[in-house]
C-alpha positions as CSV (number, residue, x, y, z in Angstrom):
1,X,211.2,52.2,81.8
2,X,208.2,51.9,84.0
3,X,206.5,48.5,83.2
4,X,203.8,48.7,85.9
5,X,201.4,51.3,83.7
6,X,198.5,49.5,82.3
7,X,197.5,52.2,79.4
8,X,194.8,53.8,80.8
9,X,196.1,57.1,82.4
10,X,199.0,59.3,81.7
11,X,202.2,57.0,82.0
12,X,204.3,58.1,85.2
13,X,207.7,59.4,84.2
14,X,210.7,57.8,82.6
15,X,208.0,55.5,80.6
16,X,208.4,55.1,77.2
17,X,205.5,54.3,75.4
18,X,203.2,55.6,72.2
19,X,201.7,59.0,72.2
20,X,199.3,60.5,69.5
21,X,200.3,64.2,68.7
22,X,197.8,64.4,65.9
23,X,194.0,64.7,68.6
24,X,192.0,64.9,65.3
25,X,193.5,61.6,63.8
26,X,193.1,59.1,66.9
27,X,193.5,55.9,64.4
28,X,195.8,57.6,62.1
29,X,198.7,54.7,62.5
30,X,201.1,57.3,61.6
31,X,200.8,60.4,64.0
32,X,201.4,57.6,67.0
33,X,205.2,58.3,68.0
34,X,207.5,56.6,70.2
35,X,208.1,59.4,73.3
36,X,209.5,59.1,76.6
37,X,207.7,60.5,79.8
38,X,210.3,63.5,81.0
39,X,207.7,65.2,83.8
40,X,204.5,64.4,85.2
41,X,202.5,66.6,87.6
42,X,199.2,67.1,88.7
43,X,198.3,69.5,85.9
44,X,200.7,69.2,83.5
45,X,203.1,66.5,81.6
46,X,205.9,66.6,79.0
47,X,207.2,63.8,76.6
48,X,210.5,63.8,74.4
49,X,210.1,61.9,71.4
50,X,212.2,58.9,70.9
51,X,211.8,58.3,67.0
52,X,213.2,62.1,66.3
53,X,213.1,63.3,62.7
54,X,215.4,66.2,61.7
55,X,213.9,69.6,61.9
56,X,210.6,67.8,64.0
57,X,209.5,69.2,67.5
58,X,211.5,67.2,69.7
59,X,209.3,67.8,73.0
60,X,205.8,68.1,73.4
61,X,203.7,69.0,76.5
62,X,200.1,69.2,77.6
63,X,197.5,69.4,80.3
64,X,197.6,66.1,82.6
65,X,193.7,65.2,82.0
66,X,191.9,62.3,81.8
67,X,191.0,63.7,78.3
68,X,194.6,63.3,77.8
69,X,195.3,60.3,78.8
70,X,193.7,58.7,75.6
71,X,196.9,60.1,73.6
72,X,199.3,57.9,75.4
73,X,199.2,54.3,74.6
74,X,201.8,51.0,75.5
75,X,203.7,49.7,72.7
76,X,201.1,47.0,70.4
77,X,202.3,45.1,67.1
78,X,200.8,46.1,63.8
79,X,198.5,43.2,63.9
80,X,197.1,44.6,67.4
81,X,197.0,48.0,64.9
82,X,195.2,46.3,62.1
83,X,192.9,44.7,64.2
84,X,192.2,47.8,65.6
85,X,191.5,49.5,63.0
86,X,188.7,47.2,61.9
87,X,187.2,47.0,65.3
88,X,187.1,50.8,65.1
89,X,185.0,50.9,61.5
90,X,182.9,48.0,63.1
91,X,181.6,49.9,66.3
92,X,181.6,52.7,63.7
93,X,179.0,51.0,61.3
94,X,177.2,49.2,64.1
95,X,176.1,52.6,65.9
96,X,175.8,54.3,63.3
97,X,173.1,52.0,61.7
98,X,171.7,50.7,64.6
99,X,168.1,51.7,63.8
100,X,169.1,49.3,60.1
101,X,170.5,46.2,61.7
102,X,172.6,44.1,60.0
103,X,171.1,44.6,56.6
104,X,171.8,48.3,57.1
105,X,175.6,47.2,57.9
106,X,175.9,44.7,54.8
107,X,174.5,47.1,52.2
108,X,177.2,50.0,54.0
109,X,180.0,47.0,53.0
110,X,178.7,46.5,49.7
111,X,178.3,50.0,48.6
112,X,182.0,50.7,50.2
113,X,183.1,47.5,47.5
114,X,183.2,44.9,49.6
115,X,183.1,42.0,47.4
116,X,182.7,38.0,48.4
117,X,185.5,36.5,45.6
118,X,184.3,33.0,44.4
119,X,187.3,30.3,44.8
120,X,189.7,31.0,41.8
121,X,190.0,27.6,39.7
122,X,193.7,26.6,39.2
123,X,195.3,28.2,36.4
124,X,195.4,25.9,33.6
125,X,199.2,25.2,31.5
126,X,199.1,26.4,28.2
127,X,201.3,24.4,25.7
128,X,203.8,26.9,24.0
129,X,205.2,24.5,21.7
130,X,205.0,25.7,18.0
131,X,203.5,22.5,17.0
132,X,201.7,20.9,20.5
133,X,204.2,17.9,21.1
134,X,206.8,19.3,23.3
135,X,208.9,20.2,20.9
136,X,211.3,23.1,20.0
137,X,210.2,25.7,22.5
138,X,211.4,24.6,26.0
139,X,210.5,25.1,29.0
140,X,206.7,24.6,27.8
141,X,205.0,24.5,30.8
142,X,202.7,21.5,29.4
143,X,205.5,19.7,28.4
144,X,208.8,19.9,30.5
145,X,211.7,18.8,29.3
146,X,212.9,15.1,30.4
147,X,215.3,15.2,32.8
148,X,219.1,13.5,31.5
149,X,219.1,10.0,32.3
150,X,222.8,8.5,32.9
């Protein structure tokens, strides 16, 4: 495994890395596949996948392009993913309502359902005794029972 590629070009061969075979769904978390670089050359590359699923395609090539490139990706944790994800939507909302600001971009979150929750009081213990004193129905969460003294 080649650890030298920094993730911005076609990995050289041997890597093993992430590679998107779905073009149309970049951010789609599950068309990324673990794949192995078998050839690279000037014009064209081809990559086994690693993760193999009965019946699946098990090699996949394409044109070596800069255009490419943006399908191959190093390995990143699904925190890296998630974060991601929402810097993605961000710059998405951000450009798209440049010309509304960040009004534009809070009235996009609200009409998506984005809602602030208020603070949720502690839930409060609710006697399940038949009569209120602790007795007969145990465990009552307002009344545990005592514990056996010796």
């Amino acid at each position: 495994m080649n650890n030298s590629w920094h993730g911005k070009s076609i990995p050289p061969e041997g890597t093993i890395c992430e590679y998107n075979s779905n073009w149309a769904h970049a951010a789609n978390f599950e068309s990324w596949h673990k794949v192995r670089v078998v050839f690279l050359s000037d014009c064209t590359y081809v990559v086994r996948r690693e993760d193999q699923v009965a019946g699946e395609i098990t090699e996949l090539c394409g044109m070596a392009s800069i255009f490419e490139a943006k399908r191959f990706r190093p390995f990143i944790t699904p925190e890296e993913i998630a974060a991601g994800e929402i810097e993605t939507i961000f710059n998405w909302m951000v450009n798209r309502d440049s010309e509304r600001g960040l009004l534009g971009i809070a009235e996009d979150l609200h009409a998506d359902g984005y809602r602030r929750k208020p603070p949720q009081p502690p839930e409060e213990k609710v006697c399940s005794c038949p009569i209120g004193d602790g007795s007969l129905r145990w465990p009552c969460p307002v009344h545990p029972p005592a514990e056996k003294q010796q």
